[in-house]
LOMISE-433975 format. One record per residue: residue in three letters; y, z, x negated of N, C-alpha, C in turn. Coordinates in steps of 0.001 Angstrom, whole numbers. Each point is the difference from the previous one (the first is absolute). Layout:
REC code     n_y     n_z     n_x    ca_y    ca_z    ca_x     c_y     c_z     c_x
REC  ALA       Y       Z       X       Y       Z       X       Y       Z       X
...
***
This chain:
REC code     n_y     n_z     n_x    ca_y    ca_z    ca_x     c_y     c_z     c_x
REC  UNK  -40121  -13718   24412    1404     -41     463     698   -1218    -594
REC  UNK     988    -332     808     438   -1727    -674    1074     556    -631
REC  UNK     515    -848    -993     477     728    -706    1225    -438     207
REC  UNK     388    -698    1222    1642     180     582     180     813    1099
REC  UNK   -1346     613     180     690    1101     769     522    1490    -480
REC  UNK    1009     526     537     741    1108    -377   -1310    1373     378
REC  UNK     -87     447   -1428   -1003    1423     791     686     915    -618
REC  UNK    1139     351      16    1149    1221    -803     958     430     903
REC  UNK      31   -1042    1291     758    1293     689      91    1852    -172
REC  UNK   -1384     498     249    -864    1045    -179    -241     439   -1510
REC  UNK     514    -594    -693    -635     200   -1510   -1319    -713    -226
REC  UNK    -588    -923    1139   -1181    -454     249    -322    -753   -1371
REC  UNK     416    -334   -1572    -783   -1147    -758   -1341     147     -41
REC  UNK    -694    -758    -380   -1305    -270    -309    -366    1574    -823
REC  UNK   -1125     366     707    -349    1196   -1099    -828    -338   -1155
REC  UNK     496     376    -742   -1114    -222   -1430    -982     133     277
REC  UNK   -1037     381    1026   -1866    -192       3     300   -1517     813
REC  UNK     989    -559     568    -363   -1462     406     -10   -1028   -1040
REC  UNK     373     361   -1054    -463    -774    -832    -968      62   -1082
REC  UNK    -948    -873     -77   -1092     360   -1444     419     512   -1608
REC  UNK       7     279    -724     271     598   -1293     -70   -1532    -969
REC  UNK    -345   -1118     364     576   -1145    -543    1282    -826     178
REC  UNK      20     249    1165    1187    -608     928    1198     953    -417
REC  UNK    -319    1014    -133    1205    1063    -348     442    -464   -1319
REC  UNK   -1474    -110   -1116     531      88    -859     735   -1822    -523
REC  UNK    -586    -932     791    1112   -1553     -56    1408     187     238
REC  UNK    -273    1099    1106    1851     599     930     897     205   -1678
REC  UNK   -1086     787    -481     742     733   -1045     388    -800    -823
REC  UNK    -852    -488    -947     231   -1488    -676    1530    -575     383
REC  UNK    -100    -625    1049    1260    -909     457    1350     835     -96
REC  UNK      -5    1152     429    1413     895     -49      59      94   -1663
REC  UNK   -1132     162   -1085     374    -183   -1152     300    -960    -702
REC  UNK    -500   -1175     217    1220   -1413    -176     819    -349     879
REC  UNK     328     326    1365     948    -272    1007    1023    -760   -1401
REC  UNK    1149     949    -901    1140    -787     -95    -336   -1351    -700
REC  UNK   -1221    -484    -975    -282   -1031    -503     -99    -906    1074
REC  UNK   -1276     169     859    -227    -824     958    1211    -419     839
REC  UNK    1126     689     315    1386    -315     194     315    -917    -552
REC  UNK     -47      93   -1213     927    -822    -504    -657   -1431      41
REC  UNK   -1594    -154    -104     -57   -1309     191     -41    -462    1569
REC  UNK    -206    1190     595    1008   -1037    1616    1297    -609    -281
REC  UNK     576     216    -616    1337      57     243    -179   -1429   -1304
REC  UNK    -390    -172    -623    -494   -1267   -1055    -579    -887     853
REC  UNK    -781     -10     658    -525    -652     739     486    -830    1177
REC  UNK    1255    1030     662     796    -492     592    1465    -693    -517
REC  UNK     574     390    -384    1371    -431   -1000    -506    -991    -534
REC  UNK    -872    -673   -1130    -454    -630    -710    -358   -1746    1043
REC  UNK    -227     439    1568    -364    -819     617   -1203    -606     157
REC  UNK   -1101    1264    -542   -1385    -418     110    -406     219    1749
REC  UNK     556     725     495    -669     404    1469     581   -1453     656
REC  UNK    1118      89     -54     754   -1546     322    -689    -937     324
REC  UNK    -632    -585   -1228    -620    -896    -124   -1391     -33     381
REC  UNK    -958    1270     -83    -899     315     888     137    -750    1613
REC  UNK     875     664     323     686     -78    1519    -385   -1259     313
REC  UNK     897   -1238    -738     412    -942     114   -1821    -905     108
REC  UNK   -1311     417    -301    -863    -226    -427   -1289     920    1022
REC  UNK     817     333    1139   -1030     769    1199    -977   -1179     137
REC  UNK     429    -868     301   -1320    -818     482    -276   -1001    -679
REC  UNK     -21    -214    -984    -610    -421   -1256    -740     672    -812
REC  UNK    -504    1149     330    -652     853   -1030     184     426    -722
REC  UNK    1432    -150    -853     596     824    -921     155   -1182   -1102
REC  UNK     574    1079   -1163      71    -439   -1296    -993     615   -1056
REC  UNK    -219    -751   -1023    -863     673    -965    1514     505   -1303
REC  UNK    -903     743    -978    1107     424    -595     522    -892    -441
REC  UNK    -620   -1156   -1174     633    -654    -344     953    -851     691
REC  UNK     251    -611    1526     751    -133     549    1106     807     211
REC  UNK    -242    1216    -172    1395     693     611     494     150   -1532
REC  UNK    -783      -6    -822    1233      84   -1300     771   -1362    -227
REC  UNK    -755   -1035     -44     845   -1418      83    1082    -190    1327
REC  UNK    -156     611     882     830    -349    1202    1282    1233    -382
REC  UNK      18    1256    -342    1058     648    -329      24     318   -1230
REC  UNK    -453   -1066   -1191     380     315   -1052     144     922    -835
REC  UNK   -1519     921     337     -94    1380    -297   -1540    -219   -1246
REC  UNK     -39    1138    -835    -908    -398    -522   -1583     504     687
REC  UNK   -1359    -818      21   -1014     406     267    -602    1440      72
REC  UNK     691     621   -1136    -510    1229    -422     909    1419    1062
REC  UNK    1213    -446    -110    1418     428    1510   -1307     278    1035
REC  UNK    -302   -1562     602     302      80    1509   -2040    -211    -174
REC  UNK    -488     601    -467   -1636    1041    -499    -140    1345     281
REC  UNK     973     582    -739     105    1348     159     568     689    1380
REC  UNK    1231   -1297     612     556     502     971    -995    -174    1348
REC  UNK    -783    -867     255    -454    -604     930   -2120    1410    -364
REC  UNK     -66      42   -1059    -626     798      92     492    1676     275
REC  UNK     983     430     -28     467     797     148      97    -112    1778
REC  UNK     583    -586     288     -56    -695    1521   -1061      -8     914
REC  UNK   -1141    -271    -821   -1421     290     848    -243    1402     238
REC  UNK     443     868   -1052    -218    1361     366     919     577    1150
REC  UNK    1303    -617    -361    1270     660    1363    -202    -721    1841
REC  UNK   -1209    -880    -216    -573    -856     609    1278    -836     801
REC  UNK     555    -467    -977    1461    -779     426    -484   -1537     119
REC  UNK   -1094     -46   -1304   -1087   -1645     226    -713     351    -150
REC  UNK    -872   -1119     885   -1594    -161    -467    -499   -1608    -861
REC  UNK   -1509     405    -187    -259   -1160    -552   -1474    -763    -273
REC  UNK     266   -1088     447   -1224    -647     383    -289    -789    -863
REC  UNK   -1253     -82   -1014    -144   -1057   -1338    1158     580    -677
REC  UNK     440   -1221    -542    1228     -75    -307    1415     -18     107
REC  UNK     290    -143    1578    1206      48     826     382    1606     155
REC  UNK    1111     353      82     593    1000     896    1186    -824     699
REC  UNK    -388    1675    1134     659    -631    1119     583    1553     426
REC  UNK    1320    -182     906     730    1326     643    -703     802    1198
REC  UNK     458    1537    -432    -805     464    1059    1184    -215    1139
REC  UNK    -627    1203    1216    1181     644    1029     646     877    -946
REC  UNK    -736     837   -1105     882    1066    -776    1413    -752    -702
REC  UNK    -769   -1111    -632     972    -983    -689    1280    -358     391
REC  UNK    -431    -715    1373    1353    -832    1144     496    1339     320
REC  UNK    -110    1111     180     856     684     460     840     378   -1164
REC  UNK    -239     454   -1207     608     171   -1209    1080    -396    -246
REC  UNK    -530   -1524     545     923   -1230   -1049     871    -192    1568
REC  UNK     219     -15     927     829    -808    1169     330    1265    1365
REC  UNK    -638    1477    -519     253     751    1417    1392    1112    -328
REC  UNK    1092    -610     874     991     767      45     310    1209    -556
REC  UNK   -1126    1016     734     374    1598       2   -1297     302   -1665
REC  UNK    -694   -1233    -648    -390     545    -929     536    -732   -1133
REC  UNK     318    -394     133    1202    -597    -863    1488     603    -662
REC  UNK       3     804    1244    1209    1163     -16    -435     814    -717
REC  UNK   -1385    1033     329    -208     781    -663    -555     -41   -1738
REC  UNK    -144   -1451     -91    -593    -202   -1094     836      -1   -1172
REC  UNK    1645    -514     401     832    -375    -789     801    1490    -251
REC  UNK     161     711    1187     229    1117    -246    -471    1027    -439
REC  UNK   -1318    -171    -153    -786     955   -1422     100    -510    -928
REC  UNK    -235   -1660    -296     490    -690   -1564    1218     249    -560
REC  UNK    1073     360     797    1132    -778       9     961    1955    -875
REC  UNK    -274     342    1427     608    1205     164   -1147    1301    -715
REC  UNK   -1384    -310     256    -658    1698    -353    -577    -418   -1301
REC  UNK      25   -1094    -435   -1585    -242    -998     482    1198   -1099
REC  UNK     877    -109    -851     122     336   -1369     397    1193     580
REC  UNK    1002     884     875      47    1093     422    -690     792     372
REC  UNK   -1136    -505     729   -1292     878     225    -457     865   -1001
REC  UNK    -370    -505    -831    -342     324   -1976     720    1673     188
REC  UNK    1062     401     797    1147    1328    -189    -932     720    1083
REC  UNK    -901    -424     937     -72     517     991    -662    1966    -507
REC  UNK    -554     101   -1012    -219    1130    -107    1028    1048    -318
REC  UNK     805    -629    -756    1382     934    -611     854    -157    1357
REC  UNK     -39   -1079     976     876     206     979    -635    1453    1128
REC  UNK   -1104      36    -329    -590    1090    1114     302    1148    -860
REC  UNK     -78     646    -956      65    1010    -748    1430     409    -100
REC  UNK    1030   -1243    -507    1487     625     -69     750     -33    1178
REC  UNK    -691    -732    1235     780    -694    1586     818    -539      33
REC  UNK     123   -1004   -1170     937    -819     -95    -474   -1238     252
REC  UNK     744   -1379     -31    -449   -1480    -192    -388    -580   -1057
REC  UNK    -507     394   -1234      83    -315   -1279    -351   -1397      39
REC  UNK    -887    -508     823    -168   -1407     -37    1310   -1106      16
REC  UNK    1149     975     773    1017    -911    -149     305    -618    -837
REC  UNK      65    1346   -1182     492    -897   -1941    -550   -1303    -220
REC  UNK   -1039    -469     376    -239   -1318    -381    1431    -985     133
REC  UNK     876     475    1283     505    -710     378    1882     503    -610
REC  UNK    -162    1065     -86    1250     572    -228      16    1680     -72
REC  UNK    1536     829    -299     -63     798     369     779     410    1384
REC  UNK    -794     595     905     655     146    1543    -594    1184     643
REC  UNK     494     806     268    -847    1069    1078    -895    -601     987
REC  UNK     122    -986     754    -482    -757     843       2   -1039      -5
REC  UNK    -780    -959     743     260   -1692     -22     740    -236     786
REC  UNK     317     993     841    1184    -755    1416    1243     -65   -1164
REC  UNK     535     937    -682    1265    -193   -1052    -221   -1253    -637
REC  UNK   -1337    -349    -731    -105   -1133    -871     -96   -1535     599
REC  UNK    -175    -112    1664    -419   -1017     653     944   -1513    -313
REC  UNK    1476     734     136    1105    -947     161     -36    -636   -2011
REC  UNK    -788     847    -643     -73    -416   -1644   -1433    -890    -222
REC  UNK    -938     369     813   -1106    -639    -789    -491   -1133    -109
REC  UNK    -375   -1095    -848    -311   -1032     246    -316    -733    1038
REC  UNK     279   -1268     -75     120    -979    1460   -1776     146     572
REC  UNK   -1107     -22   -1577    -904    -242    1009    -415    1316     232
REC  UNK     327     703    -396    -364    2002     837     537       2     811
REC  UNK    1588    -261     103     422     169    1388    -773   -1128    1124
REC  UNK    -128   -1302    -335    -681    -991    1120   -1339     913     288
REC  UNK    -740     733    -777   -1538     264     320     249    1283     631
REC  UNK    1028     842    -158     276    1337     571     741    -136    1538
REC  UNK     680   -1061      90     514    -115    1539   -1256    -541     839
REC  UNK    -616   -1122    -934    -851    -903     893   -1317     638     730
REC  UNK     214     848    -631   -1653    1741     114    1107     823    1478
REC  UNK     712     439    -598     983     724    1058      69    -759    1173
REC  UNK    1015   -1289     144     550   -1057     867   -1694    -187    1050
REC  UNK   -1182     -94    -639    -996    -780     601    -466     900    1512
REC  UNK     -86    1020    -682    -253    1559    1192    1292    -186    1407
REC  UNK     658     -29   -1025    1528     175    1446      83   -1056     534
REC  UNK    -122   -1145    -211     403   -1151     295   -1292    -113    1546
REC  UNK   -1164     631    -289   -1240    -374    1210     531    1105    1200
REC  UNK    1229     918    -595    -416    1223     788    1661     -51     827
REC  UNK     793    -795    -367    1483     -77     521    -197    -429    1015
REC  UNK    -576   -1401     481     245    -243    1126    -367     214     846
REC  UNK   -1743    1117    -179    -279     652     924     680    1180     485
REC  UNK    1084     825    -631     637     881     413    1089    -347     623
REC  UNK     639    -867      38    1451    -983     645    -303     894    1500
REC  UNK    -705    -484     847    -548     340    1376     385    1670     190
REC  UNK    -835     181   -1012      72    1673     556    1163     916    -322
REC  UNK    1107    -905   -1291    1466    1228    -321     337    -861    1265
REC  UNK     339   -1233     525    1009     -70     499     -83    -280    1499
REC  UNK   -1089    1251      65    -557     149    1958    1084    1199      27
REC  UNK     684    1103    -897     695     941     -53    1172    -590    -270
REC  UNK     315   -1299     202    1137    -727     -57    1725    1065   -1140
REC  UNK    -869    -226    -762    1075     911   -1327     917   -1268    -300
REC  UNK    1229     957     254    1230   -1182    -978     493     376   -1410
REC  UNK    -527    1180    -108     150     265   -1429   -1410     716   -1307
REC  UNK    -301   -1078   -1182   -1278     679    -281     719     138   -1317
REC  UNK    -975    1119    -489     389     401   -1160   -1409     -96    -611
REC  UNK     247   -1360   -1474   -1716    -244    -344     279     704   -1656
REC  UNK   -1029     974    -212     417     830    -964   -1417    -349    -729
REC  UNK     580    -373   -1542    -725    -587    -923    -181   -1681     560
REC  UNK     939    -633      11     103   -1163     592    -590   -1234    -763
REC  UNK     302     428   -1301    -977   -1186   -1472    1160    -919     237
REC  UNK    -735   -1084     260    1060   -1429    -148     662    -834    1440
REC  UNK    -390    1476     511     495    -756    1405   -1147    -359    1208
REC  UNK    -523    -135    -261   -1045    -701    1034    -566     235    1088
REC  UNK      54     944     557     105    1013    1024    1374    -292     506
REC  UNK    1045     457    -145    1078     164     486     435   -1906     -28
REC  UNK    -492    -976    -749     482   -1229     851   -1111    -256     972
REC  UNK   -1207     309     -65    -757      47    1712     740     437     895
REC  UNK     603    1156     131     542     988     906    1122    -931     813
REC  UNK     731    -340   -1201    1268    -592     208    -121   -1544     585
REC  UNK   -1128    -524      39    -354   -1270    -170    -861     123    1657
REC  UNK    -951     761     389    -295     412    1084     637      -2    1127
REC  UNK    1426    1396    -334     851     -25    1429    1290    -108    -811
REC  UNK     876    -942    1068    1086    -156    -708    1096     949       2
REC  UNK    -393    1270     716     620    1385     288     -34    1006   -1145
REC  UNK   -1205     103    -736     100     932    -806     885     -69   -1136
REC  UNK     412    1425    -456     602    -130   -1582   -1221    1263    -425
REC  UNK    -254    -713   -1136    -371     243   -1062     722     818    -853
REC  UNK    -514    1364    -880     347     565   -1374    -699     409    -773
REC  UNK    -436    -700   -1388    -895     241    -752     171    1240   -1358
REC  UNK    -797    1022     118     373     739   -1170   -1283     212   -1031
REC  UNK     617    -380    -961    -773    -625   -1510     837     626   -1143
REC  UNK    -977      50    -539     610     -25   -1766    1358   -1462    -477
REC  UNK     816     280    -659     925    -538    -166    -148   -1595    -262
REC  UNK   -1169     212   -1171    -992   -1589    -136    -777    -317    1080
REC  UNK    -346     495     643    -680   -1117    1208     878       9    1043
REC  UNK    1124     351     103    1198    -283     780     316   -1202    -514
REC  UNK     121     -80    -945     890   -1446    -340   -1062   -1236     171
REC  UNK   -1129     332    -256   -1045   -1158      67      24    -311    1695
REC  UNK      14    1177     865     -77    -344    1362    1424    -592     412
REC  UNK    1220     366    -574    1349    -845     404    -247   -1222    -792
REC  UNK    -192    -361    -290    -575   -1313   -1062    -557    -972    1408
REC  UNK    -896     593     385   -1569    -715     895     907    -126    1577
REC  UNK     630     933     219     254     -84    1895    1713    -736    -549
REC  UNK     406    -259    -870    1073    -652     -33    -449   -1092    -120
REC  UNK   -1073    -465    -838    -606   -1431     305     -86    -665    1076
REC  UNK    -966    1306    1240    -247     -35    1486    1151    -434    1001
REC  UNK    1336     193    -544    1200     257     619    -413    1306    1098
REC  UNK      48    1112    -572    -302     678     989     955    1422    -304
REC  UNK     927    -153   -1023     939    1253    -985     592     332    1371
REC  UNK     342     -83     807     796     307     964    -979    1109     986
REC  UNK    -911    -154      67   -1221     418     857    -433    1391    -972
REC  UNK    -374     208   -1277    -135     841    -677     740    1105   -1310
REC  UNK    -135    1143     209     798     921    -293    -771     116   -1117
REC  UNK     336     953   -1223    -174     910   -1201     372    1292    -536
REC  UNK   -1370     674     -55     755    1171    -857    -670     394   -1058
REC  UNK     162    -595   -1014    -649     290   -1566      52    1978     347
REC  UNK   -1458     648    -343    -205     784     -91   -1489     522   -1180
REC  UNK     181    1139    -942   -1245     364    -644     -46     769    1172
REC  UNK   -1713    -272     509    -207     892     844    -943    1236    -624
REC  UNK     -27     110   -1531    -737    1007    -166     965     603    -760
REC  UNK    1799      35     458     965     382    -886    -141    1368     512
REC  UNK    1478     760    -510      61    1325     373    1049    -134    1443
REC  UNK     165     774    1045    1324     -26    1425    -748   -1094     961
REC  UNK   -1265    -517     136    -265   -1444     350     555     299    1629
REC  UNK     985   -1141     363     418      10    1517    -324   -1282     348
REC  UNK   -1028    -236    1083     -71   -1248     249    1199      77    1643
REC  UNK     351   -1414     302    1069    -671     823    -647     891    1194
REC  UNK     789     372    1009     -76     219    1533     143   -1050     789
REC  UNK    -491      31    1192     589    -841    1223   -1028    -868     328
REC  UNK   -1180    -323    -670   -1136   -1109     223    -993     122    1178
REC  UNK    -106    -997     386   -1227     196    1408   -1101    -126    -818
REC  UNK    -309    -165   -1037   -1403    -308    -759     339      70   -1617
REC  UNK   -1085    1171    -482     245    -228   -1587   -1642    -666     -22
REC  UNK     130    -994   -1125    -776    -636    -285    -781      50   -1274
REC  UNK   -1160     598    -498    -941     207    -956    -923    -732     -39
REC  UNK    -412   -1418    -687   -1021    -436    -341    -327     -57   -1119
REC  UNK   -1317     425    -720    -745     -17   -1421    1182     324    -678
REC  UNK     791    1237      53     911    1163    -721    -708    1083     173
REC  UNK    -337     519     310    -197    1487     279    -962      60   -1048
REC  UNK   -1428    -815    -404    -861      23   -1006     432    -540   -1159
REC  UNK    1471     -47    -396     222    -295   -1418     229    1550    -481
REC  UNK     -71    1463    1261     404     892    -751   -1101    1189     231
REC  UNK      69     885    -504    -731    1357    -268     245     249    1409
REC  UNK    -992    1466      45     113     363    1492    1148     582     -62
REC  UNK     767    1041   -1002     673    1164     100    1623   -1333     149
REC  UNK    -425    -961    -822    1561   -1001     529    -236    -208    1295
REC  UNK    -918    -649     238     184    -336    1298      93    1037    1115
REC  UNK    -397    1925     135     514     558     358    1683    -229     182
REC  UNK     990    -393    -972     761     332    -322     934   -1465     939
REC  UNK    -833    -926    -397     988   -1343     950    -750     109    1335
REC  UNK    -953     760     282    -389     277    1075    1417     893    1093
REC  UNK     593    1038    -777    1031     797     564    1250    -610    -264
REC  UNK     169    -815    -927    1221   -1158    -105    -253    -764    1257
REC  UNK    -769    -560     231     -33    -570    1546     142     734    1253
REC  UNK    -722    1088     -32     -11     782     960    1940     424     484
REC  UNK     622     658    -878    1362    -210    -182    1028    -789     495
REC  UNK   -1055    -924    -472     971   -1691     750    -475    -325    1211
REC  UNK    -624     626     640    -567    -249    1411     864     662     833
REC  UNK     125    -643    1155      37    1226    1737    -989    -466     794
REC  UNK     205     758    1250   -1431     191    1051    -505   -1178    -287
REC  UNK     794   -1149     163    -492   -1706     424    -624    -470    -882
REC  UNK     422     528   -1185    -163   -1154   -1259   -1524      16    -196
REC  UNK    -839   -1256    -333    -996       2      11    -572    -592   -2008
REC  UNK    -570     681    -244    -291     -84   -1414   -1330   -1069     -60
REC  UNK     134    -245    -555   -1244   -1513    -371    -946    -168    -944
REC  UNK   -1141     687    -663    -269    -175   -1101   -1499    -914     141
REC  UNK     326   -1245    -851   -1333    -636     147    -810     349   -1711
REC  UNK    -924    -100       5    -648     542   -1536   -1022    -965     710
REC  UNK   -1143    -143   -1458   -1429       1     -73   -1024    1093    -430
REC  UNK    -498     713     617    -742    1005    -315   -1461    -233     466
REC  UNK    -814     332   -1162    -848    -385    -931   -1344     886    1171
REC  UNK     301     843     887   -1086     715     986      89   -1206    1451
REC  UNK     950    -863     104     183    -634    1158    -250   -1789    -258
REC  UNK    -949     297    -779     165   -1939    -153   -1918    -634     354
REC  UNK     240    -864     871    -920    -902      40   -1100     -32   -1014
REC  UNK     563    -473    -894   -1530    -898   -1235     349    1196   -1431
REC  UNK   -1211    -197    -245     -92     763   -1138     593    -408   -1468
REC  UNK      22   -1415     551     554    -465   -1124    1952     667     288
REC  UNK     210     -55     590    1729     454     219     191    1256    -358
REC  UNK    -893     864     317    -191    1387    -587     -94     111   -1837
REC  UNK    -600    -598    -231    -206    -663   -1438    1080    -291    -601
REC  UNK     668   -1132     566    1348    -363    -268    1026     938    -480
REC  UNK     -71     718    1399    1422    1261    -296    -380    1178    -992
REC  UNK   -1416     616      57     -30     699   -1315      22    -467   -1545
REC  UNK    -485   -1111     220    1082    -778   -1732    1141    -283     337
REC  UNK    1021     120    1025    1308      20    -264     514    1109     -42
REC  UNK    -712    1364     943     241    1405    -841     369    -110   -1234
REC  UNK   -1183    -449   -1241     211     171   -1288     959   -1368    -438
REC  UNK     383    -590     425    1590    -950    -266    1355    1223    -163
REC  UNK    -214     865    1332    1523     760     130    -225    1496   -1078
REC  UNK   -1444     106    -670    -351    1003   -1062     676    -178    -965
REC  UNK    -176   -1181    -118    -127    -943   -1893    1572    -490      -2
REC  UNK     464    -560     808    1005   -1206    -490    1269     429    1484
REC  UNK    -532     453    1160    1629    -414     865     303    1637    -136
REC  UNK    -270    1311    -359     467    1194      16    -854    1315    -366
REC  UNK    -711    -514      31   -1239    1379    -219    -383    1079    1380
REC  UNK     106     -68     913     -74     594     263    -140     -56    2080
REC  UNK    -160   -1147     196    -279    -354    1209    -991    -818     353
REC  UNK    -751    -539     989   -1107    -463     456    -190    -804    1362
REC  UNK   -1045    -381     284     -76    -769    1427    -322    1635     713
REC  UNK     186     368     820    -466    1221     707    -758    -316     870
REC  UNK   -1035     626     461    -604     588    1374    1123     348    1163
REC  UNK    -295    -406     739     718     345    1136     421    1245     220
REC  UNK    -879     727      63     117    2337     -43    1234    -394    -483
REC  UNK     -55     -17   -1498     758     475   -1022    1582    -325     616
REC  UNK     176   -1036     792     886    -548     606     810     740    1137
REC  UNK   -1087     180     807     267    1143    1354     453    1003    -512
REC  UNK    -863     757   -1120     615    1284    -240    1311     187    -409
REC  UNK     167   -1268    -931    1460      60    -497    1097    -122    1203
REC  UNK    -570    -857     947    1430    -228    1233    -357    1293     945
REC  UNK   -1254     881    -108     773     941    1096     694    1053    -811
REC  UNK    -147     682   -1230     747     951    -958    1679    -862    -164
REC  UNK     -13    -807     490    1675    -950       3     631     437    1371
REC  UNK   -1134     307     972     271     405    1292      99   -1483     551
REC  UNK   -1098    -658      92     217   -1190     632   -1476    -418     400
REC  UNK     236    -548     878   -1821    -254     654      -2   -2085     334
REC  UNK   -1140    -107     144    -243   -1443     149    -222    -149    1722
REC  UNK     722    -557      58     385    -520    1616    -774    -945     498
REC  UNK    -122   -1128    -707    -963   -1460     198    -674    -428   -1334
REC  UNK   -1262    -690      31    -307     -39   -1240    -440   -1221     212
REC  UNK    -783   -1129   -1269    -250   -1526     277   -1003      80   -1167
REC  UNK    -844    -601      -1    -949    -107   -1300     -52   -1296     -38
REC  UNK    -944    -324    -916     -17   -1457    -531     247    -983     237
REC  UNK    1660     345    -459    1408   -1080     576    -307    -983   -1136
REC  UNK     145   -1039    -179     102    -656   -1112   -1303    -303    -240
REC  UNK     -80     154   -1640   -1261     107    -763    -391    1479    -514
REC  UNK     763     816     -10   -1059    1488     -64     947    1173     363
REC  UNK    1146    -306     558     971    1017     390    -151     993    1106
REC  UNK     542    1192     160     353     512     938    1261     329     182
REC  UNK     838     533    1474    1056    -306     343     220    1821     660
REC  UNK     845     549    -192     435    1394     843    1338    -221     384
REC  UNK     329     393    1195    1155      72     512       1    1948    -176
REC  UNK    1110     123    -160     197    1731    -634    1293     237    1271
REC  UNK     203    1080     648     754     850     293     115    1275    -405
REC  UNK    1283     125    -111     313    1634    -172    -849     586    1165
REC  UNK    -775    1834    -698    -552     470     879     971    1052     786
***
C-alpha cells in the first residue's frame, strides 16, 4: 500500500501481520526518539544547513567541512546534525558530500509543513510534556508553560509575538485554501446578512464582505479577538461593512443575534467538547428560522484523502488535550451528525475536500 494513500476511511490502517516484527520494531524505535530527532530537524533547518544543501542540488552537495566554514558553525554541530539527518532521511550522502532529499526540500520550503512544524515547535513542544496530567485531570495543563488561562483562546490576545505568529499561521493556512472555495456556494443563497460566529481576526468575514458588495457581516468572538479583528477590517477599510458582538460563548444565558440568512462555523465547533458543542449547537438552532441556513465547515479525520492528513489531525487532537482546553478534538464525522440531529437539525448539502482537508455542511432546522 503507498503510503499516501488513505486506508482509514473504514478503520482500514495497515494490520500488524503486514508488517515483519523488524520493521515494527524500527516503527518503534523512531516514535521513541521522535522528540530528539525533532529537534534536529528543526537545527537543521533554522541553522540554514538544508538551505544551503538546496542551493548545491546540482553540484553534489557539500562536505561537512564546507558547511561549517560557509555558516560558521562548528564541524562537530553540523556532524551530528547531518548524521542525524541521514536517519530522518532529510540528506543523503555520497563519499563525502551530502546532499538534500525530497524529505529535506519539503521541510525546509513547503508551506503547509512549515506551518505545522512551527506550530508544534512553537506552540506544543514544551506543553506536550502535560499531555498525561492533561488527560487524567481534563484540563490544558500544557498551557502553564505559557501562562495561567483556562484556555488558549483567553490567552491568544497575551501570548508572545512568535506563539501568536506560529498559532495563527497553523490556523490562517487551513482557512485561507478553503475560503475561496466556499465564496460560490454561501452566496448562490444570495444572503445579505451573515452571522460568522467564532470569527478570529476577521478573515472570513473580510472575504464575505470583499466578495459581494451587498453583504453585512457580524462577527461573534471573545472580547480579545474582537479587537484584533476590528484592528484588521479597519485596516481593510471595511468597518462599515462589519458588525460585532463580543460574546463568551461558553458563558451562562448564551443568546446569539437573530435575523441572519447564514450562521457561519468554520474550525469552531472542534475547539469544543461534544456536550459544548451540544450546547452552541441549540444556541444556533435558537437563532435560526425556516430559512436560515447554518454552515459548519470542520476537518474530520474519517473524510480525508492521504494518510498523511489523517495523521496530521490526530496530533492536533492532542494540541486541544494539552495546551488549547482539554477537552476537544478533530472529530469523525458520526460524532458530528449525531450532535446536529439531537440539536434537531439535519445536513441539507454537504462538500468534502474543499480546500486542503475540509468538509463543508449546510444544516437546516428539521
Amino acid at each position: 500500500m503507498d503510503i499516501y494513500t488513505n486506508s482509514i476511511v473504514e478503520g482500514g490502517f495497515k494490520e500488524d501481520k503486514e508488517i515483519s516484527a523488524l520493521e515494527a520494531k524500527y516503527e518503534a524505535q523512531k516514535i521513541a526518539f521522535a522528540p530528539i530527532m525533532f529537534q534536529a530537524s528543526i537545527a537543521l533547518r533554522d541553522l540554514g544547513i538544508l538551505s544551503l544543501l538546496m542551493k548545491a542540488r546540482k553540484t553534489g552537495g557539500y562536505s561537512i567541512e564546507e558547511i561549517s566554514e560557509k555558516l560558521g558553525l562548528s564541524i562537530y554541530g553540523v556532524k551530528v546534525l547531518l548524521e542525524a539527518g541521514l536517519s530522518l532521511r532529510m540528506v543523503k550522502q555520497k563519499d563525502d558530500k551530502f546532499s538534500i532529499t525530497k524529505i529535506g526540500y519539503f521541510m525546509n520550503i513547503d508551506p503547509l509543513t512549515i506551518a505545522n512544524t512551527d506550530f508544534t515547535q512553537d506552540v506544543n513542544y514544551l506543553g506536550m510534556f502535560k499531555l498525561k496530567e492533561s488527560i487524567v485531570n481534563g484540563k490544558p495543563e500544557g498551557l502553564k508553560e505559557f501562562g495561567e488561562w483556562p484556555t488558549v483562546y483567553e490567552a491568544l490576545s497575551e501570548l508572545p509575538d512568535n506563539i501568536r505568529k506560529s498559532w495563527f499561521a497553523f490556523d490562517h493556512f487551513y482557512s485561507d485554501y478553503s475560503f475561496p472555495e466556499v465564496m460560490p456556494i454561501l452566496f448562490a443563497l444570495h444572503p445579505k446578512k451573515i452571522m460568522d460566529v467564532g470569527g478570529n481576526t476577521g478573515k472570513f468575514s473580510l472575504q464575505c464582505a470583499a466578495y459581494n458588495a451587498d453583504v453585512e457581516m457580524t462577527i461573534v468572538d471573545l472580547p480579545g479577538q474582537i479587537n484584533d479583528a476590528k484592528k484588521n477590517i479597519a485596516a481593510a477599510g471595511m468597518s462599515d461593512r462589519v458588525h460585532y458582538h463580543p460574546l463568551n460563548l461558553l458563558g451562562d444565558n448564551v443568546l446569539l443575534p437573530k435575523g441572519f440568512d447564514i450562521i457561519w462555523m468554520s474550525q469552531f465547533l472542534d475547539c469544543f467538547s461534544q456536550e459544548e458543542i451540544s450546547k452552541l449547537l441549540s444556541y444556533a438552532y435558537e437563532a435560526m428560522d425556516n430559512n436560515t441556513s447554518l454552515f459548519i465547515m470542520e476537518t474530520y479525520w474519517d473524510k480525508q484523502r492521504f494518510e498523511a492528513s489523517t495523521y496530521s489531525l490526530h496530533a492536533t487532537s492532542l494540541y486541544f488535550t494539552a495546551i488549547a482546553n482539554g477537552n476537544s478534538q478533530m472529530y469523525h464525522s458520526r460524532d458530528m451528525l449525531k450532535l446536529l440531529d439531537t440539536a434537531g437539525l439535519y445536513v441539507k448539502e454537504e462538500w468534502h475536500e474543499v480546500g486542503i482537508s475540509h468538509s463543508l455542511y449546510r444544516c437546516m432546522k428539521r
